[in-house]
PDB file as gemmi writes it, atoms N, CA and C in Angstrom:
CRYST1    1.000    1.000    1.000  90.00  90.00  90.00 P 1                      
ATOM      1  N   UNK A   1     -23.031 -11.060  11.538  1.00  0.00           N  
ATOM      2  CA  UNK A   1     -21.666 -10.591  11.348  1.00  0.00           C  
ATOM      3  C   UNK A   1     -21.298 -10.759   9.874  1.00  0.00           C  
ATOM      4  N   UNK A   2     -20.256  -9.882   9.545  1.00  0.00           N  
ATOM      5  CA  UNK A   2     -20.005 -10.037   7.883  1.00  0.00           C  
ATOM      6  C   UNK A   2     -18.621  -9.614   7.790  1.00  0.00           C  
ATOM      7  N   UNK A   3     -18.354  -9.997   6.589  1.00  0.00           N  
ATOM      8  CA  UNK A   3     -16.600  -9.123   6.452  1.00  0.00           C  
ATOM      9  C   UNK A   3     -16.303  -7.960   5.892  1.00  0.00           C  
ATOM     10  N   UNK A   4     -15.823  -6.960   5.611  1.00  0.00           N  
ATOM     11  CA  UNK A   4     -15.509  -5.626   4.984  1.00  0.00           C  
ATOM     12  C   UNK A   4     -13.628  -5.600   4.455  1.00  0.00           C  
ATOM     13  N   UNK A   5     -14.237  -5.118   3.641  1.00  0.00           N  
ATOM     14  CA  UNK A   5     -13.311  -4.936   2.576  1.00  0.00           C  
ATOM     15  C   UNK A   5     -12.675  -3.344   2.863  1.00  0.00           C  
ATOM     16  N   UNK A   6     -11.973  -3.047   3.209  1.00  0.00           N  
ATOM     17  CA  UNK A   6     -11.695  -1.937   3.400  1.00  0.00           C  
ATOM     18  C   UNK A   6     -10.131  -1.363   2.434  1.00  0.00           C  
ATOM     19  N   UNK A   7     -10.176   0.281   2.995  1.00  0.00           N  
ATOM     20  CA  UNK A   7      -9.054   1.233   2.323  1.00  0.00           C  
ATOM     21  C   UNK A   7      -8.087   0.539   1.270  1.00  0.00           C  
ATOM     22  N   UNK A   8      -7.365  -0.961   1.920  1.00  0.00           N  
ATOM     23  CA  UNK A   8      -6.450  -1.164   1.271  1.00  0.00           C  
ATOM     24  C   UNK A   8      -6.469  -1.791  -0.524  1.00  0.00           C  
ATOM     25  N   UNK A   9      -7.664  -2.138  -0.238  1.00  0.00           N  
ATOM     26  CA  UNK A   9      -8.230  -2.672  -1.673  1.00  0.00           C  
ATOM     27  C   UNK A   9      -8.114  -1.552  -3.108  1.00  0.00           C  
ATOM     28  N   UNK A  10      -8.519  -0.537  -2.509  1.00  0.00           N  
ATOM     29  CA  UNK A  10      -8.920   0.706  -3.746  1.00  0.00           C  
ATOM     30  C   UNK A  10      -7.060   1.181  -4.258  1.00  0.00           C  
ATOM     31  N   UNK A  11      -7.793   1.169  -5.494  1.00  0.00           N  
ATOM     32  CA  UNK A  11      -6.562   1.338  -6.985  1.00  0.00           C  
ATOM     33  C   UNK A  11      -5.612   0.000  -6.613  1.00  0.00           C  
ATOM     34  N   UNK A  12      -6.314  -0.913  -6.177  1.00  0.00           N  
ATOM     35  CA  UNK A  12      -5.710  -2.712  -6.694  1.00  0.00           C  
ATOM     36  C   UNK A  12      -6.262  -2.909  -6.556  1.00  0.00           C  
ATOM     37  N   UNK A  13      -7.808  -3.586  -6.408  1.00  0.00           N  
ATOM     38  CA  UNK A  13      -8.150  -4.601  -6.555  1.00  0.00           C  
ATOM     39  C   UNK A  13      -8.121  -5.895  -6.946  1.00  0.00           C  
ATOM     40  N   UNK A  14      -6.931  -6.376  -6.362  1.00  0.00           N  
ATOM     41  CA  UNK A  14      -6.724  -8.115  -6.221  1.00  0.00           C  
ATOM     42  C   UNK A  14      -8.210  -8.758  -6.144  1.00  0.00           C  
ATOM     43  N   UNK A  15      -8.208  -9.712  -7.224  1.00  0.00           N  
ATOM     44  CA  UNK A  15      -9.653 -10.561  -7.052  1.00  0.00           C  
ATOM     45  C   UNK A  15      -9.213 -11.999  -6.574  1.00  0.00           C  
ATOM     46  N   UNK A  16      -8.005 -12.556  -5.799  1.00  0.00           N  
ATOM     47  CA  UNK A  16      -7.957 -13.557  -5.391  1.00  0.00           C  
ATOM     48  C   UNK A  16      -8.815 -13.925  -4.151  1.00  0.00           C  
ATOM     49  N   UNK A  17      -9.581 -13.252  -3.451  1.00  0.00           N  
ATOM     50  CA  UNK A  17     -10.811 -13.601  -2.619  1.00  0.00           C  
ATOM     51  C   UNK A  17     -11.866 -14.169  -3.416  1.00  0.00           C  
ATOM     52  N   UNK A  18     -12.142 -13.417  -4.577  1.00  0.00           N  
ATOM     53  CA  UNK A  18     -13.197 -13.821  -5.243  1.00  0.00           C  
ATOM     54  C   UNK A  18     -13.761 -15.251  -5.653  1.00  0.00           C  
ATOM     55  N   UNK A  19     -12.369 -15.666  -6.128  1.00  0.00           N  
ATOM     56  CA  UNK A  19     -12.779 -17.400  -6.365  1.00  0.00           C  
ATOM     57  C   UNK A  19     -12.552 -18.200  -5.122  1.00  0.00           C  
ATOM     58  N   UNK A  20     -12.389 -17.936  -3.844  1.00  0.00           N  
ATOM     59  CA  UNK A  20     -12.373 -18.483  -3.073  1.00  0.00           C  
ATOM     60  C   UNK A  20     -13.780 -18.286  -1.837  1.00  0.00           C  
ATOM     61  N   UNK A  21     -14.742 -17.286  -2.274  1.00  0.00           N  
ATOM     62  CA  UNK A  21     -15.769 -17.474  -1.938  1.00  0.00           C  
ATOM     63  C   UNK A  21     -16.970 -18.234  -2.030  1.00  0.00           C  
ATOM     64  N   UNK A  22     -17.705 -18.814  -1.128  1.00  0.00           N  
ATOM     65  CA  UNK A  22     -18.638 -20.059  -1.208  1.00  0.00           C  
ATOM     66  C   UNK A  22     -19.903 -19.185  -1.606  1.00  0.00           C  
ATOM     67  N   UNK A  23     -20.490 -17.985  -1.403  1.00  0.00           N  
ATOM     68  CA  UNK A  23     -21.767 -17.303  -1.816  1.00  0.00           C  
ATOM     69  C   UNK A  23     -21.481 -16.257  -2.573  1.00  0.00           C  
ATOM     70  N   UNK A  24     -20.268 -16.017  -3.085  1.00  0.00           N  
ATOM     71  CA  UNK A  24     -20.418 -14.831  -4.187  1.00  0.00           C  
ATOM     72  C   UNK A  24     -20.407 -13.688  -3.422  1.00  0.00           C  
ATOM     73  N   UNK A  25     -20.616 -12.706  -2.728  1.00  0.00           N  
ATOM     74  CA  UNK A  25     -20.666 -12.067  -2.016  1.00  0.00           C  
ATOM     75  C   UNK A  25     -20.176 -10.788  -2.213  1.00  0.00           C  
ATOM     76  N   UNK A  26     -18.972 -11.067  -2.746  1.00  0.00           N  
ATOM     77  CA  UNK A  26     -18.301  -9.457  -3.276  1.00  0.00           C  
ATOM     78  C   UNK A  26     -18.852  -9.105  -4.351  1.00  0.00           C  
ATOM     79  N   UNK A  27     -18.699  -7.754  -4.917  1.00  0.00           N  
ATOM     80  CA  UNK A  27     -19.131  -6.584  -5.448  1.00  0.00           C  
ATOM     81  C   UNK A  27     -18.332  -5.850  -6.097  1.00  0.00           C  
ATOM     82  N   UNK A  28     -18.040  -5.331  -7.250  1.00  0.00           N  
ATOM     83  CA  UNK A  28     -16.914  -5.172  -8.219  1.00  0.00           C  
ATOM     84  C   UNK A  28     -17.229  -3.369  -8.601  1.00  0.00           C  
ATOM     85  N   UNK A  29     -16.401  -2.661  -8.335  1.00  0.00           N  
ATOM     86  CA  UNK A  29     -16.524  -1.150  -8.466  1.00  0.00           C  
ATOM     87  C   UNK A  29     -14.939  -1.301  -9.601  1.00  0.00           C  
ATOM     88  N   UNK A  30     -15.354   0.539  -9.935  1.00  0.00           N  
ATOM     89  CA  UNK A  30     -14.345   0.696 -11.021  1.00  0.00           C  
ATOM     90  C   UNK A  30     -12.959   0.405 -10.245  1.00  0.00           C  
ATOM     91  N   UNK A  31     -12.746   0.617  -9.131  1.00  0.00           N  
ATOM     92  CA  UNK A  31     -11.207   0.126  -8.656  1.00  0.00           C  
ATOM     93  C   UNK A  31     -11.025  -0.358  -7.054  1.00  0.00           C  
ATOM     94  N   UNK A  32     -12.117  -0.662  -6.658  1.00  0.00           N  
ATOM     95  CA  UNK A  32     -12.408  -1.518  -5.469  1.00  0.00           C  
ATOM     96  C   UNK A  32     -13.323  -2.452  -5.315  1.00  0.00           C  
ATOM     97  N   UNK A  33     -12.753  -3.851  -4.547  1.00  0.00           N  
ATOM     98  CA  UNK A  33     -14.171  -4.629  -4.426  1.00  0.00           C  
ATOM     99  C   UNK A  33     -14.994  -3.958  -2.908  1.00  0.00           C  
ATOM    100  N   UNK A  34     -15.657  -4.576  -2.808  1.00  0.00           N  
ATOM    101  CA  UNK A  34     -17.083  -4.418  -1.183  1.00  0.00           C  
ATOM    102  C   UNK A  34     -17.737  -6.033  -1.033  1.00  0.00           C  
ATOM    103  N   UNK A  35     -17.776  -6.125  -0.103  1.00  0.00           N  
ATOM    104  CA  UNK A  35     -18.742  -7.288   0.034  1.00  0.00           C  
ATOM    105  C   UNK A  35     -20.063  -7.052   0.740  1.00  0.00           C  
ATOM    106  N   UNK A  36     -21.037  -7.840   0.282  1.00  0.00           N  
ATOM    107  CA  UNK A  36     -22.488  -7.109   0.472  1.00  0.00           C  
ATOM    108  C   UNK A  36     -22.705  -8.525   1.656  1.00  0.00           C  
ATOM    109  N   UNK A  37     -22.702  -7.095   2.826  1.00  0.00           N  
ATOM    110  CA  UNK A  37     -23.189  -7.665   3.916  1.00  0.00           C  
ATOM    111  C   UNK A  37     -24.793  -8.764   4.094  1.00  0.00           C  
ATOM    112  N   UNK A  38     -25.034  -8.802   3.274  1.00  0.00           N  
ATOM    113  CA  UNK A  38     -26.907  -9.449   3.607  1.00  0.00           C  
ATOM    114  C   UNK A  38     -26.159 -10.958   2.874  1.00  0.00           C  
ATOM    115  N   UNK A  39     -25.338 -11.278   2.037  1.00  0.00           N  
ATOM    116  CA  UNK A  39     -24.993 -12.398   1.374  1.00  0.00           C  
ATOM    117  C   UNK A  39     -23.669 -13.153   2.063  1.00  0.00           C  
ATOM    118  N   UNK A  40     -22.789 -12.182   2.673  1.00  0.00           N  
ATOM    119  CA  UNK A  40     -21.346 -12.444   3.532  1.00  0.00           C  
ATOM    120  C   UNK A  40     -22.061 -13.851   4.744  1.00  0.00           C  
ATOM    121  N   UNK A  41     -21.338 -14.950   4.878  1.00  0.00           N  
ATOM    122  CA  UNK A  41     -21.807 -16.249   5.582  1.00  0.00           C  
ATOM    123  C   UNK A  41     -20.573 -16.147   6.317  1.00  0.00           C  
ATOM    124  N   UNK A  42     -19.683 -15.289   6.998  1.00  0.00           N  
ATOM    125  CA  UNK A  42     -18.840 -15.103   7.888  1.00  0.00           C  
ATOM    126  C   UNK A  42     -17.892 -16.480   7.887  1.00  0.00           C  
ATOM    127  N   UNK A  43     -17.785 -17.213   6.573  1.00  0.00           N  
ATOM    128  CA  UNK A  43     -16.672 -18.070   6.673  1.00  0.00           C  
ATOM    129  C   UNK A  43     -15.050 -17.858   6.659  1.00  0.00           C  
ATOM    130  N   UNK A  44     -14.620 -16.563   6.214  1.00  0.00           N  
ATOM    131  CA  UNK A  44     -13.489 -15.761   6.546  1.00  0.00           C  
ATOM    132  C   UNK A  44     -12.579 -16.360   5.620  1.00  0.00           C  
ATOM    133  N   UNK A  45     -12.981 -17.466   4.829  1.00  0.00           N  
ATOM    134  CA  UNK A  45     -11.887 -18.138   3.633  1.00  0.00           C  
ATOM    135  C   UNK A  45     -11.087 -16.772   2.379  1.00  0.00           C  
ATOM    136  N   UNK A  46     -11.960 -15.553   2.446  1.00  0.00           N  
ATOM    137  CA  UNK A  46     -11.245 -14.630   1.859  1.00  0.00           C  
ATOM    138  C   UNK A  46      -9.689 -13.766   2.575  1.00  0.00           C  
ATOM    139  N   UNK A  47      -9.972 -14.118   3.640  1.00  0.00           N  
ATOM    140  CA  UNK A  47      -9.238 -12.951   4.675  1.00  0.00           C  
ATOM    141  C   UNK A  47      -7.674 -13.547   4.244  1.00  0.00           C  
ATOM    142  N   UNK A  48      -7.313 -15.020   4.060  1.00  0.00           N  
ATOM    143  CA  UNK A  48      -5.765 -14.908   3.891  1.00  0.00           C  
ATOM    144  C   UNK A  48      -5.538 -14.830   2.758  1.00  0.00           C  
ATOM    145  N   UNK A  49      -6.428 -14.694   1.573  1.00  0.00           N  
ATOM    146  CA  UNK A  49      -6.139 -14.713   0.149  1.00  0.00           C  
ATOM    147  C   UNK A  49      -6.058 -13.158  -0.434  1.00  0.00           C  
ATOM    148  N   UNK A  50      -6.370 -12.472   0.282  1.00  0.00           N  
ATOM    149  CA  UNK A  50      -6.146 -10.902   0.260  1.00  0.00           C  
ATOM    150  C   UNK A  50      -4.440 -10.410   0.248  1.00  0.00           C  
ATOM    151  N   UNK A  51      -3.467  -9.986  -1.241  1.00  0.00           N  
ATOM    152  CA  UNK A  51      -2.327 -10.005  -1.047  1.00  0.00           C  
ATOM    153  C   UNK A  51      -2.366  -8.523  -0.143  1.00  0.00           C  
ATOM    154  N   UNK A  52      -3.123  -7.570  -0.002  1.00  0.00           N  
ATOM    155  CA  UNK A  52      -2.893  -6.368   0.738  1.00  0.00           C  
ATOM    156  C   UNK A  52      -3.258  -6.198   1.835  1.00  0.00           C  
ATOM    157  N   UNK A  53      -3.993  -7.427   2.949  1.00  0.00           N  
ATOM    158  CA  UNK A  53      -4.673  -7.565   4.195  1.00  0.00           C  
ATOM    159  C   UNK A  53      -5.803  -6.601   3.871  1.00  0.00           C  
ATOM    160  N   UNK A  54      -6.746  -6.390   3.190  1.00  0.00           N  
ATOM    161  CA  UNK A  54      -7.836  -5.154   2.888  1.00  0.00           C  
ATOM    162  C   UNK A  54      -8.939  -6.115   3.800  1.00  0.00           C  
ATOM    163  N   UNK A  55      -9.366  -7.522   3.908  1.00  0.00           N  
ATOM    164  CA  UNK A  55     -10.289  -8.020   4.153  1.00  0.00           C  
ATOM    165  C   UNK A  55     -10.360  -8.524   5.642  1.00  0.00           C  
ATOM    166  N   UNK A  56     -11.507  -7.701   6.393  1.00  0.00           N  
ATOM    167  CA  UNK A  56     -11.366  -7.945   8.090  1.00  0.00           C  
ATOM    168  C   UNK A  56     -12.924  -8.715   8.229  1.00  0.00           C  
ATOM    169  N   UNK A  57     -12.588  -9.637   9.164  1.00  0.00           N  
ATOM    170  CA  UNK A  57     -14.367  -9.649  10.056  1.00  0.00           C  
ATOM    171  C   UNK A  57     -14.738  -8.518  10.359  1.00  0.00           C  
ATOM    172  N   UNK A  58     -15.894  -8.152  10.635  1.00  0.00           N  
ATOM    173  CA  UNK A  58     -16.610  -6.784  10.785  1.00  0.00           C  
ATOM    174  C   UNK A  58     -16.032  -6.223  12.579  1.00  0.00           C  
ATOM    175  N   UNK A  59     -16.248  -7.189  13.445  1.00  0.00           N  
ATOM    176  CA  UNK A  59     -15.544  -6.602  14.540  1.00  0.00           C  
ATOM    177  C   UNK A  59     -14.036  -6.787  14.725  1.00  0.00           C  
ATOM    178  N   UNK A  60     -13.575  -7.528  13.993  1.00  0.00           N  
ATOM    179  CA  UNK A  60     -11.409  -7.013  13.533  1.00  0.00           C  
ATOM    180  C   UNK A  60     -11.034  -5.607  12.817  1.00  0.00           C  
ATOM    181  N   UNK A  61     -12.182  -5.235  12.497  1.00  0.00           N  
ATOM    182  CA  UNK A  61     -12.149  -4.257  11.268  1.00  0.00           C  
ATOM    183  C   UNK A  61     -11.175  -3.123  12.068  1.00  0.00           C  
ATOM    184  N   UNK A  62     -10.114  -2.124  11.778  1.00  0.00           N  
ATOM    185  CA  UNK A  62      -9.257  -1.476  12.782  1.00  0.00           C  
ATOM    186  C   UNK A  62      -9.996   0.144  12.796  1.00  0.00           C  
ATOM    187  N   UNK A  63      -9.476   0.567  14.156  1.00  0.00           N  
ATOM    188  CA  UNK A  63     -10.100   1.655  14.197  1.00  0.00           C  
ATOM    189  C   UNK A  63     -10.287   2.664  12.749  1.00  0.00           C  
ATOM    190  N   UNK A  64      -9.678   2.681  12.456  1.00  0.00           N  
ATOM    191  CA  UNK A  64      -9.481   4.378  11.488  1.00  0.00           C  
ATOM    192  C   UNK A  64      -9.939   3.293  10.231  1.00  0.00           C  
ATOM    193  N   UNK A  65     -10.665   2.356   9.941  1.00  0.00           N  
ATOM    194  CA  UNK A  65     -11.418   1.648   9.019  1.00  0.00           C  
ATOM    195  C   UNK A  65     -12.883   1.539   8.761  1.00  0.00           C  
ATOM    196  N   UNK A  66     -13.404   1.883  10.581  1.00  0.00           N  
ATOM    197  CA  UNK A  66     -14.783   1.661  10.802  1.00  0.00           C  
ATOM    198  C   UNK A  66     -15.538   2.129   9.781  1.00  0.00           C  
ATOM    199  N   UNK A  67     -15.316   3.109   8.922  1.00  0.00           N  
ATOM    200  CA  UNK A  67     -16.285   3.951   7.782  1.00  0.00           C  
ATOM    201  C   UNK A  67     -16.801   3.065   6.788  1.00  0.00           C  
ATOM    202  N   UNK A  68     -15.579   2.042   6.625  1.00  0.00           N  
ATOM    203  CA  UNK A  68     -15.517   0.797   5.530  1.00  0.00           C  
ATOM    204  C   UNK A  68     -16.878  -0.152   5.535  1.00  0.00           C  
ATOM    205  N   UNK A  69     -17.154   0.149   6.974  1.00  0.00           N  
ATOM    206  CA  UNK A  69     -18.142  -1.252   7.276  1.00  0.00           C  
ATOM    207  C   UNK A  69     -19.762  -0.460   6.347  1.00  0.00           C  
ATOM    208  N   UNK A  70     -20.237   1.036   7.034  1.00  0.00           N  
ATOM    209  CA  UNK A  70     -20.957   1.612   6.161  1.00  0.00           C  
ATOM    210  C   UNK A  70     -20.687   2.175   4.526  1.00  0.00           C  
ATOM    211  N   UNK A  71     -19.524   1.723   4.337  1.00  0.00           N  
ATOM    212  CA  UNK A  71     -19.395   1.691   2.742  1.00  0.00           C  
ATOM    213  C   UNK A  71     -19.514   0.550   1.896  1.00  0.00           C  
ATOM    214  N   UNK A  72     -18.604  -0.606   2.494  1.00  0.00           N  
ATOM    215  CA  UNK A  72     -19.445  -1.930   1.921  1.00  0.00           C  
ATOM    216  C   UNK A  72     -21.062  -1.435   1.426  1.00  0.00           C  
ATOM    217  N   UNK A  73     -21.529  -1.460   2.987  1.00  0.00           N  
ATOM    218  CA  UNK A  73     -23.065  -1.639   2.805  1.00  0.00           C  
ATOM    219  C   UNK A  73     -23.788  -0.982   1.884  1.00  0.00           C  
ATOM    220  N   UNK A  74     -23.088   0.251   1.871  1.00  0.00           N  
ATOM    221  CA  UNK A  74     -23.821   1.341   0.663  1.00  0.00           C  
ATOM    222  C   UNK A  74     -23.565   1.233  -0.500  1.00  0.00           C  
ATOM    223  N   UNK A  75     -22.323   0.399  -0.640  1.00  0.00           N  
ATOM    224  CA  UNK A  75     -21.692   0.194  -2.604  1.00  0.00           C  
ATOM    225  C   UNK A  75     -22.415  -1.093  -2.679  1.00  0.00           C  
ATOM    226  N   UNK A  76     -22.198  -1.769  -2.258  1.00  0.00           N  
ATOM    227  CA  UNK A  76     -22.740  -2.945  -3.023  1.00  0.00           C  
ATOM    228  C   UNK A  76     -24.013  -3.088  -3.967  1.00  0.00           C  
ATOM    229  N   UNK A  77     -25.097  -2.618  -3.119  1.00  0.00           N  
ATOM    230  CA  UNK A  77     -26.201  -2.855  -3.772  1.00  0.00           C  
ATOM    231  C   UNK A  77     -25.819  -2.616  -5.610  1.00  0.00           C  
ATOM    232  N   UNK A  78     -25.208  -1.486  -5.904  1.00  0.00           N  
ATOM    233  CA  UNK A  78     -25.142  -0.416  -6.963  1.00  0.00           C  
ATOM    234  C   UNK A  78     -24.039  -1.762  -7.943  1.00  0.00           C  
ATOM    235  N   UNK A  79     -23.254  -2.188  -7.198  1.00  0.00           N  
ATOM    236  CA  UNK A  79     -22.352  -2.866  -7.756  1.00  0.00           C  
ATOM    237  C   UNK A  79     -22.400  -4.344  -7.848  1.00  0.00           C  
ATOM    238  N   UNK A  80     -22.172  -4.474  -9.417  1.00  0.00           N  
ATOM    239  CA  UNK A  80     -22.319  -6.162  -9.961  1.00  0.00           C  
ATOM    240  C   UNK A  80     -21.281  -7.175  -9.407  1.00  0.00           C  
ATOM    241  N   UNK A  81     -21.637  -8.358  -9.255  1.00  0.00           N  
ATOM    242  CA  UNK A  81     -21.259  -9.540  -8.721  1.00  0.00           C  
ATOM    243  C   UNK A  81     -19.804  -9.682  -9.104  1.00  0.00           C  
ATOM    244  N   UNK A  82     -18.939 -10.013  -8.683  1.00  0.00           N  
ATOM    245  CA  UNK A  82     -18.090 -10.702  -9.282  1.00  0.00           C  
ATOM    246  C   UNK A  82     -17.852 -12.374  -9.065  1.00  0.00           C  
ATOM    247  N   UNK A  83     -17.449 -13.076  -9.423  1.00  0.00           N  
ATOM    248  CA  UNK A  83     -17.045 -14.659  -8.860  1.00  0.00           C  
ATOM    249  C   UNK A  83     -16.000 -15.172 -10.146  1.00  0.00           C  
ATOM    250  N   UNK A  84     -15.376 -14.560 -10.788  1.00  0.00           N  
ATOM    251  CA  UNK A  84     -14.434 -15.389 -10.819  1.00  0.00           C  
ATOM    252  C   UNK A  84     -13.063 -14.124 -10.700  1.00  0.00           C  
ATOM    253  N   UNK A  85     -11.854 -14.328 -10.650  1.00  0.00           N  
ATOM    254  CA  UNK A  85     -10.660 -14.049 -10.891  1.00  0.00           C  
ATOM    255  C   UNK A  85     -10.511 -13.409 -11.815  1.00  0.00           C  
ATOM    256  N   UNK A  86      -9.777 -11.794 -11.475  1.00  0.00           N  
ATOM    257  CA  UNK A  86      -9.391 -11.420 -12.962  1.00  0.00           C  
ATOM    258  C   UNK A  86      -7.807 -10.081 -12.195  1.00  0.00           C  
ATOM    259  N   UNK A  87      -7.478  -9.852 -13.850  1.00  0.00           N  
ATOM    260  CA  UNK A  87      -5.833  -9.008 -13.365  1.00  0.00           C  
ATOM    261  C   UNK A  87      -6.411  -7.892 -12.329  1.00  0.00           C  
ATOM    262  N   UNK A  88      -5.492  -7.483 -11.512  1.00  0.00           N  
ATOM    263  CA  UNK A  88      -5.572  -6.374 -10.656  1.00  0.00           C  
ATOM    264  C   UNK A  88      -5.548  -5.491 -11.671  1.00  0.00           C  
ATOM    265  N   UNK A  89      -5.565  -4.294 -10.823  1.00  0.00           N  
ATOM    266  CA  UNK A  89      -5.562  -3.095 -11.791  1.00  0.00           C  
ATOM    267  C   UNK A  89      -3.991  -3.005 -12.335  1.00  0.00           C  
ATOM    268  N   UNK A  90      -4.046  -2.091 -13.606  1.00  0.00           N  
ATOM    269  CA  UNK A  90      -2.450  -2.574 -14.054  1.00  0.00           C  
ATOM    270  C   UNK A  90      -1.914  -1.288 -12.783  1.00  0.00           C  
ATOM    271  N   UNK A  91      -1.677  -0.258 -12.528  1.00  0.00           N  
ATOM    272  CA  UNK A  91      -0.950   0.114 -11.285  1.00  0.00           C  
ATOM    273  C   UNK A  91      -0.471  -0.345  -9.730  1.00  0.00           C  
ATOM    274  N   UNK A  92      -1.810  -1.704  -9.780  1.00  0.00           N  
ATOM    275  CA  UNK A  92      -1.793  -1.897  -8.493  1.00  0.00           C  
ATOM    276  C   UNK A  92      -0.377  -2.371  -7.446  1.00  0.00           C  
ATOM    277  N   UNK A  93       0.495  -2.449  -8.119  1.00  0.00           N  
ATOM    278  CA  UNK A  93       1.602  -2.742  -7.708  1.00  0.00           C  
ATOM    279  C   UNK A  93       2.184  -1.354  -6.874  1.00  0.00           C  
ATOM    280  N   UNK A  94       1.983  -0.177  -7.619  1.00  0.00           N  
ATOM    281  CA  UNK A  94       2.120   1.048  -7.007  1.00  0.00           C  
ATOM    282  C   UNK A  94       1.429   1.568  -6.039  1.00  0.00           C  
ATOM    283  N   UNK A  95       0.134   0.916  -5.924  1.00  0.00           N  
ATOM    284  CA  UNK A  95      -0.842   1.440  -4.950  1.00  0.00           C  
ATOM    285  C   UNK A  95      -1.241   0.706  -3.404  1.00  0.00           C  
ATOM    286  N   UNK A  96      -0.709  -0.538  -3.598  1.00  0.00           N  
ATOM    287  CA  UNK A  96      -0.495  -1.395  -2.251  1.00  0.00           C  
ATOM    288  C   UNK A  96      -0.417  -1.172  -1.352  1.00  0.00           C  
ATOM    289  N   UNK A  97       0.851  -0.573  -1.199  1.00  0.00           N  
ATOM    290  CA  UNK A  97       1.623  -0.164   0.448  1.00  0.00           C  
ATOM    291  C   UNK A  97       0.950   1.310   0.708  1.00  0.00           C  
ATOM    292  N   UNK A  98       0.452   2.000  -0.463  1.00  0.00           N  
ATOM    293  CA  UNK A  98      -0.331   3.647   0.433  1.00  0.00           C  
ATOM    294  C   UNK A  98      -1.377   3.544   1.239  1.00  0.00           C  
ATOM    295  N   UNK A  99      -1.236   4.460   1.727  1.00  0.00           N  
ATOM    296  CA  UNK A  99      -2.659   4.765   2.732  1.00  0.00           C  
ATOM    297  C   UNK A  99      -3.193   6.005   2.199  1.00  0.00           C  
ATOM    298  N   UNK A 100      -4.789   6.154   2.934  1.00  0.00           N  
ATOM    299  CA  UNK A 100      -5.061   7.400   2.719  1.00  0.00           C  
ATOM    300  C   UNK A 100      -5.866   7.569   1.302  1.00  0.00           C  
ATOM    301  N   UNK A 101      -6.383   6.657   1.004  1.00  0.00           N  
ATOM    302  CA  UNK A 101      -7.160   5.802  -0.469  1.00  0.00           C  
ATOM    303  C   UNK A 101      -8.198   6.317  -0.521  1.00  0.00           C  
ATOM    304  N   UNK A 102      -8.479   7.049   0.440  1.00  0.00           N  
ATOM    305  CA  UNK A 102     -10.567   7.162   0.273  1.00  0.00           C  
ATOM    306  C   UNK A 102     -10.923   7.970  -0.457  1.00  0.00           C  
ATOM    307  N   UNK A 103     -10.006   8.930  -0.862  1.00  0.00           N  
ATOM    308  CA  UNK A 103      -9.914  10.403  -1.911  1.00  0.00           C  
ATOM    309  C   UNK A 103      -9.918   9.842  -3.336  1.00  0.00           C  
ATOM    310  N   UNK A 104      -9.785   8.455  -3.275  1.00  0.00           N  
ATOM    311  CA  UNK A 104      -9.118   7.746  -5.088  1.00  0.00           C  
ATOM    312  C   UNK A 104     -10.502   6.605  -5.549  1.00  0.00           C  
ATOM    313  N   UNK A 105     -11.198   6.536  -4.138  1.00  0.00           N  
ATOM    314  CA  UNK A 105     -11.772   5.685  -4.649  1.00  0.00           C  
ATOM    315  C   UNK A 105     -13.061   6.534  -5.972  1.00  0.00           C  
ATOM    316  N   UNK A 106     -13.233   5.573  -6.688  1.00  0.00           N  
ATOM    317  CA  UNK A 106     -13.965   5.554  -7.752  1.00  0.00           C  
ATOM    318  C   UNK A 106     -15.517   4.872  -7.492  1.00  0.00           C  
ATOM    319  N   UNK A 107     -16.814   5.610  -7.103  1.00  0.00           N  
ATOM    320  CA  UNK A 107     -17.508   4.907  -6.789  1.00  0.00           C  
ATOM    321  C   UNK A 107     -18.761   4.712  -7.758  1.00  0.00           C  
TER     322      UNK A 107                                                      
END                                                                             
C-alpha cells in the first residue's frame, strides 16, 4: 500500500509533507509533488500536513482521483527527490480551492 498525491496539489505545491517524511518519498515536478510508490512506508504522517487535503492512502484515494494513483507511479521515476521545505508556488493561494487541475499540470 502507498499514498498518492493527487489533483489538489497541482499549481500549489505546498511542501509541508515533505519535511515530515521518514523515507523521502516524494517527487518534485514543475508544479506538483507525487510520491513514488516503491519508497512510500504507508506511515500517513504526510496526510494532515497537506494544507489542501491532496494526500490520500491509496485505498482512501476518492473516486474521480483513481487516475492519481497511476500518475504518481508514472511521474516519479522522471522526478527528483525533494526532502526539505520550500515556498509554494507564488499563485498557490489562487489555485487551492479549484478543481479540474489535470489540464494545468506541468509534467
Amino acid at each position: 500500500m502507498t499514498h498518492v498525491v493527487t489533483e489538489s496539489c497541482i499549481r500549489c505545491k505546498y511542501t509541508d509533507c515533505v519535511d515530515v517524511c521518514p523515507v523521502d518519498c516524494f517527487r518534485e515536478g514543475p508544479n506538483m509533488l507525487v510520491i513514488d510508490p516503491d519508497e512510500c512506508i504507508d506511515c500517513a504522517v504526510c496526510i494532515p500536513e497537506c494544507p489542501v487535503n491532496a494526500i490520500f492512502a491509496e485505498e482512501d484515494v476518492p473516486a474521480d482521483q483513481i487516475g492519481f494513483i497511476k500518475l504518481n507511479a508514472e511521474l516519479s521515476p522522471g522526478w527528483k527527490s525533494i526532502t526539505k521545505r520550500k515556498p509554494a508556488l507564488e499563485d498557490a493561494e489562487e489555485w487551492k480551492d479549484k478543481t479540474d487541475k489535470l489540464k494545468e499540470l506541468v509534467r
